[in-house]
N, C-alpha and C positions, 0 to 999 in steps of 0.2 A: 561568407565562409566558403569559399569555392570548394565545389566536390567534399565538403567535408565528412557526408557518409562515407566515404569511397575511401580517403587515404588516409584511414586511420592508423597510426602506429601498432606494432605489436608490442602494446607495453603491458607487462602482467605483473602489477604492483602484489607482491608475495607476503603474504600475512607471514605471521614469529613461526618459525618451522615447531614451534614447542609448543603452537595453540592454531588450529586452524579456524578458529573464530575469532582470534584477535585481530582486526583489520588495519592496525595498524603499518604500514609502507613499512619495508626492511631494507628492499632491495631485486635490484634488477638481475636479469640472468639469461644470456644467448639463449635465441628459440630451438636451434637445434638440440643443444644439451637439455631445456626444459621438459622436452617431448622424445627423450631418450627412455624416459623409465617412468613407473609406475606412481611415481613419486612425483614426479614432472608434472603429469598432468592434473591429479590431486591442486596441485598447487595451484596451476594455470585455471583451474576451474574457481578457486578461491579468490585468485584474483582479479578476478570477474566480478564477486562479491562485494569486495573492496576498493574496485573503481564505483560501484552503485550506490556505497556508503559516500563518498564524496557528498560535499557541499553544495553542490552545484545539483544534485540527482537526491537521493532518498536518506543523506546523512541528516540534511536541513531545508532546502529551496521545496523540494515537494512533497514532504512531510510536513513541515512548519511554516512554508512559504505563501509562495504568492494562489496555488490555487484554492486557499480556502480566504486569501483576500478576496478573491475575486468570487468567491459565494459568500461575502458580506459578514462574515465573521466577527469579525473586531470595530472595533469603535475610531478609525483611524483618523479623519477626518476634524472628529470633534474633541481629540484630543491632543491632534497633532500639529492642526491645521495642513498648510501646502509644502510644509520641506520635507518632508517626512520619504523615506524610499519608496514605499506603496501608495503615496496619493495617488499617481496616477493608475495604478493598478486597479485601485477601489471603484474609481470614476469608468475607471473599460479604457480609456487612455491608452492605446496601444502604439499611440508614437511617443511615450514620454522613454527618453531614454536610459531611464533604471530598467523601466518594465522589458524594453527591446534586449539591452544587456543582458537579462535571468533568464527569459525563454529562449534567448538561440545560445546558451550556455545549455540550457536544457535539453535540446534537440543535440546538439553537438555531444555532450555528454551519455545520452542514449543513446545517439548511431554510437559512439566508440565503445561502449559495451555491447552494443548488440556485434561492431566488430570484432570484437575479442572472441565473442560465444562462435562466431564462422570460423575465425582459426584454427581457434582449441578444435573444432568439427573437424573441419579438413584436415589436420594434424592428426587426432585420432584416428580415422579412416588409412591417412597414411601407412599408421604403425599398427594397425591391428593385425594387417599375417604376417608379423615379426613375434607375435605372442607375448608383447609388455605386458600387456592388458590381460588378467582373469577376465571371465566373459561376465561376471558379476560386475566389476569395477568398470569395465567398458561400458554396459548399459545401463549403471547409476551414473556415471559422468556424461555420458552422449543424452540422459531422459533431463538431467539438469540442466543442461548446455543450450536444450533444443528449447525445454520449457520458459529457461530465461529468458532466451530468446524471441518469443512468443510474450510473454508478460511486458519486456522492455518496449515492444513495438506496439501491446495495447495502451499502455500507456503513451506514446506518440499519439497515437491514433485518439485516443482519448484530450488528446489537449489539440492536434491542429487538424483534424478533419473534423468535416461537419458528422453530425452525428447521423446514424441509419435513417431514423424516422424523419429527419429532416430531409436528407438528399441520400437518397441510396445509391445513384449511379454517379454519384459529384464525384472531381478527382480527391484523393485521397492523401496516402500517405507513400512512399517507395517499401519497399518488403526485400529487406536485402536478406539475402544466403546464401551468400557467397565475400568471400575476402577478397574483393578485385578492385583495381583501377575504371572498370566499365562502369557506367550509369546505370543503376538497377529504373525502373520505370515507375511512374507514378501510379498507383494501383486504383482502383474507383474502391470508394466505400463497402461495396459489398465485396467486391475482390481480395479486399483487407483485411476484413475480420473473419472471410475463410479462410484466408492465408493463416492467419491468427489460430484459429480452430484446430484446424490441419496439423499445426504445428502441438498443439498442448494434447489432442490424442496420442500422436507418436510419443508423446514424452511422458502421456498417460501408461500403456502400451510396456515402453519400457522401463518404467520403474513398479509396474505394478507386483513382477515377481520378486524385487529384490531390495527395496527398498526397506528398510529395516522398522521403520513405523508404521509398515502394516502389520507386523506380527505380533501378536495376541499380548505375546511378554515384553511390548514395547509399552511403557506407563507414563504420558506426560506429565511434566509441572516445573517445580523450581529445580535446577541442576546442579543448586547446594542439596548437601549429604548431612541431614542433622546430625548423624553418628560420625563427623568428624571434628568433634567438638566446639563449631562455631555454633552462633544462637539460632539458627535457622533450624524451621521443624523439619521433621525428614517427611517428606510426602508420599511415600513408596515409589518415588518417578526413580527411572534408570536411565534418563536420556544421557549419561554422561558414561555409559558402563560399554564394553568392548572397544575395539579399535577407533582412533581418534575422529578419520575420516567418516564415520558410521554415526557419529554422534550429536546429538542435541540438530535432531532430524529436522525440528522445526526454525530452526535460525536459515536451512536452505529452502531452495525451493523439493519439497518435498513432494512422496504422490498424493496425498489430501490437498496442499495447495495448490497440486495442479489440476486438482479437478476443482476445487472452489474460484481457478483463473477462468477455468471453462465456463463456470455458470455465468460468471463476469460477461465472461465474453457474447455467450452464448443470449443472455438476454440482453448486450447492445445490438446483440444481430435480429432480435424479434420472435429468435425461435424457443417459446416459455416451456415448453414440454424439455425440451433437452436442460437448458437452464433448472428446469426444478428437478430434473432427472440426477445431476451432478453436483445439485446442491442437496440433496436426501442423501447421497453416499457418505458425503462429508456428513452431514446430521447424526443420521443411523450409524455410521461408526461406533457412537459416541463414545471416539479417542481424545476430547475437548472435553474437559469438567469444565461446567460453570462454574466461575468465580467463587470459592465460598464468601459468605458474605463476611465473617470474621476478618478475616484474609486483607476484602476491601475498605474497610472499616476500621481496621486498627487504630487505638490512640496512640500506637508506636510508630513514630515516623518509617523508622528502618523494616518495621514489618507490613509496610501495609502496602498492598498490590493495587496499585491505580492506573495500569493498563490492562488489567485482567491476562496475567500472564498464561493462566492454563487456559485460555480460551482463541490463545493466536493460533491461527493454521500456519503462516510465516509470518517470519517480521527479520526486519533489520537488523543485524546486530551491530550499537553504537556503543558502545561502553566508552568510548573515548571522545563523546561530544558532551561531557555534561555540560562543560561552558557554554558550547554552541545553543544547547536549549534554554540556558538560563537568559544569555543574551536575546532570545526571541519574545522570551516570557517574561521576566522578571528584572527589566532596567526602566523604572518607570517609566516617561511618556516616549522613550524609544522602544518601546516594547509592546508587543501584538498582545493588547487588554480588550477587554468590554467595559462595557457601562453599565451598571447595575441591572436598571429598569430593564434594557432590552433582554439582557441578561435572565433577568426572571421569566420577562413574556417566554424565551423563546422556550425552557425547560419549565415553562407553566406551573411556577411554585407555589401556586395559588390555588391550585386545584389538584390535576392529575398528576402531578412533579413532585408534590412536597413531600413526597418519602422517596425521590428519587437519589439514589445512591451516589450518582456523577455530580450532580449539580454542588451536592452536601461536601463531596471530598479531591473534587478536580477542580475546585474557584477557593482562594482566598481575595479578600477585599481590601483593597490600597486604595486611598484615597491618594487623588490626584490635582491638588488645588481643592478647590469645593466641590470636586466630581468624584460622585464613588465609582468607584472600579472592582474588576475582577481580575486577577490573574491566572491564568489556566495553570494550574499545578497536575496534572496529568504526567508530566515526565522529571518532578522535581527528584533529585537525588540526595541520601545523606552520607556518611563516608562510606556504607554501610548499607545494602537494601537486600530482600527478600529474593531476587531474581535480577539479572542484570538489565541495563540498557537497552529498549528496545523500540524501534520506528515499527509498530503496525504495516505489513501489508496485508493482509487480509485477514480479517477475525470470524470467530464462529457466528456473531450478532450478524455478518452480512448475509451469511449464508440463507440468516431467518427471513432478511427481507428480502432475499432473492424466491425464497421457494415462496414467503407470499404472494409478493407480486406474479410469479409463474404461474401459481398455481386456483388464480381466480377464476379465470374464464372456464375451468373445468369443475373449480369444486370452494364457490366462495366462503362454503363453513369453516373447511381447513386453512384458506385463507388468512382470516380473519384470528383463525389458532397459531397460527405461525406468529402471527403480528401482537398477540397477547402473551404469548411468551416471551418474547424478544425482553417485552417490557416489563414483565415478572422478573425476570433475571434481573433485572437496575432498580428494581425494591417498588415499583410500579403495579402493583397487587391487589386482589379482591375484585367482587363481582363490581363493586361501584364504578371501577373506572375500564374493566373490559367493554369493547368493542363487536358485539358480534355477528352486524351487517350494515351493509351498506353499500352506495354504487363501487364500481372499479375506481370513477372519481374521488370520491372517500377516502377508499383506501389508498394512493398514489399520496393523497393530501396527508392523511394520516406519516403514512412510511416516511415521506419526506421532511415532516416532523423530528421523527423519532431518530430517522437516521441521520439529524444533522446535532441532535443531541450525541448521537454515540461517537461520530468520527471528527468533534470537535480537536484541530488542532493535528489531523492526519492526512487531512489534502485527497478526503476522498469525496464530501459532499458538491462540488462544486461536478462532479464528473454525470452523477446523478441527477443534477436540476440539466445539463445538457443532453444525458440519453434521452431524459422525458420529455425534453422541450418548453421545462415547465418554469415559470416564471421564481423571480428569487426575491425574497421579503428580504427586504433593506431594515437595518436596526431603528431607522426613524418612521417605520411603520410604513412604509410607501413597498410600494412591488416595482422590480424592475423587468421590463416584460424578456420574458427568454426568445430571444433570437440570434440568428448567425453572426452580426454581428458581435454580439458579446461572446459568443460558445465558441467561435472558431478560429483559437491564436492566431496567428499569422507565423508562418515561416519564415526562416532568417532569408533575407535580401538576396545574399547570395547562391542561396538554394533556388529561389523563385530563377534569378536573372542565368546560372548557369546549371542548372539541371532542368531547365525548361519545362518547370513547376505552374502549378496554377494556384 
């Protein structure tokens, strides 16, 4: 895909002007008149949002897709045998040509939003001493813009560079910031994730005074209104009360998510004090209720909350993929299942799991020939649900295993408190099965546990066996050892042969 960071179109697919969460495509609209008015860019910023939802990016491929095949997730193999889209993906097979087709869609799809977020940039910059812009609405859309932009590129970073602790000065990934025809440069690993850093301060920075979910009277949850007479309870959230653009804070990249991207980032780069530093804000807020357990438990299909909605710091907003999920999930043996037994081992039903709350209300059991199965019901929908649609980007539960893992080499007791909470919250309770020392090995082993139980089917554990370096337990009990090899995609061909890539 020659230069395809580079000439990206300016296409700003415009959500229904009567919902700016509805991501649905309406319609195209000349860049100059977009970026005329106050409204313009509102828009151009949304539809940033809504090239991200795509199929291809965080609608379905890296929410539901291929990188939690490729952290051994599903039972593909033994269900599916070799036709299947992801055999090769399962295997690390990175010439089989499904797999080459999804990840430089992937790459493709990322540079053209991260080109979009340059534009909208450079465009606002344009028009700010023409006075479109309140100085409010300038630096929520320039702190969103910048942050996206930062998030889109650790994600890059996160799938085709080698990781820190592996090669810190390896080349890396390009850090584009700018909307041009020039070839931005290959950045080394360490150069990337301060590029990365850099950017999620600035957009910390500016959204911290204006951003409307940091104020005291901003209440998350569901953004139905029991008192409008549907059956949904009223929670006291107001995420849906004053102006549109202001609203339901957490479906953007907000200021909490952009410091729960920091901690992200900040513990792929090594440095755990800053990482636990930005992962306590988001904590200590606490503008995140845990899941009540009623909530996730419901025998009501329509009332029961099985992504833990008051607990996303962001997420995608997909209201309009539920076939897309259903198709991943629930078309028997074309569809991304487990198998029982591994199934059990891995959420340890047998001991410390069996009052765990996930395993109980995000698997129903299909039988598949004479193979029992699981299906992940984690995003099933009914005509009818508690909270809408949502792809996970980053939840309060990661936040826990970030400040534990940070927070070991200074103070392993709080460690260790971090990591027992995490699992109190998923009904994982009592002194029998708390944890309260043990080496940094331990706990790494432990987290990587837990955390592939919580982001089962969100495409986040496969990111975490590569920042650690740490080996990935295959569902037929075998380890496959973590190396570059497996951890580090390969770039599309044409990036390699004409951006003079490595």
């Amino acid at each position: 895909m020659k230069n395809s960071i580079l000439l990206v179109a300016v296409l700003f697919v415009l959500a229904s002007c009567s919902d700016y969460l509805d991501v649905k495509p309406s319609s195209q609209i000349d860049k100059e008149a977009l970026f005329a008015t106050e409204e313009g860019f509102m828009e151009a910023l949304n539809g940033v949002y809504s090239l991200c939802v795509s199929n291809d990016l965080y609608g379905d491929e890296l929410t539901f897709g291929f990188p939690d095949v490729l952290a051994q997730n599903y039972s593909i193999i033994d269900l599916t045998g070799s036709k299947y889209q992801y055999s090769g993906t399962v295997l690390y097979d990175y010439t089989d040509r499904h797999f080459i087709e999804k990840k430089d869609r992937v790459w493709a799809g990322l540079y053209g939003a991260i080109g979009n977020c340059n534009s909208l940039l450079e465009n606002l910059e344009l028009q700010r001493e023409k006075g479109i812009l309140p100085k409010q609405t300038y630096q929520l859309i320039r702190g969103e813009a910048i942050g996206l932009r930062a998030y889109l590129h650790l994600d890059v970073f996160r799938l085709f560079a080698p990781s820190y602790k592996s090669k810190p000065t390896a080349p890396a990934i390009p850090y584009v910031t700018r909307f041009t025809n020039k070839i931005a440069p290959q950045l080394t690993v360490t150069a990337a994730l301060d590029s990365i850093i850099a950017d999620l301060n600035t957009a910390r920075l500016l959204l911290q005074d204006v951003d409307p979910i940091r104020n005291t009277t901003y209440i998350v949850g569901s953004p139905y209104d029991g008192d409008d007479g549907d059956s949904f309870p009223d929670d006291d959230s107001n995420e849906e009360s004053g102006p549109l653009f202001l609203q339901n804070r957490r479906h953007r990249l907000n200021y909490f998510a952009v410091c729960a991207t920091l901690a992200r980032a900040y513990l792929n780069r090594g440095k755990n004090a800053e990482a636990l530093a930005s992962a306590r804000e988001v904590i200590d807020s606490e503008k995140f209720p845990v899941v009540d357990d009623e909530a996730a438990t419901d025998a009501e299909e329509t009332m029961r909350d099985r992504i833990y909605y008051s607990e996303l710091i962001f997420g995608w907003s997909i209201a309009n993929k539920t076939e897309v999920v259903r198709d991943r999930f629930e078309k028997s043996s074309n569809s991304l299942m487990v198998r029982r037994d591994p199934a059990n081992a891995i959420y340890e039903s047998s001991g410390a799991g069996a009052e765990d709350i996930r395993f109980q209300y995000w698997f129903k059991a299909v039988n598949i020939g004479s193979t029992n199965t699981l299906q992940l019901r984690k995003y099933r929908r009914e005509d009818t649900n508690y909270h809408p649609l949502m792809a996970p980007a980053i939840r309060l539960s990661e936040l826990y295993f970030i400040a534990s893992e940070a927070s070991y080499e200074t103070d392993p007791a709080q460690a260790w408190e971090y990591f027992n909470t995490a699992r109190l919250h998923r009904g994982i309770g009592g002194t029998q099965y708390e944890i309260k020392s043990g080496s940094q090995q331990v706990l790494q082993r432990e987290l990587l546990k837990e955390a592939r139980k919580e982001f089962y089917g969100e495409g986040q554990i496969f990111y975490m066996y590569k920042r650690l370096h740490a080996n990935i337990a295959a569902l037929d009990g075998s380890v496959i050892v973590g190396e570059d090899r497996i951890f580090k995609i390969p770039m599309p061909d044409s990036e390699i042969e004409f951006g003079d890539r490595e």
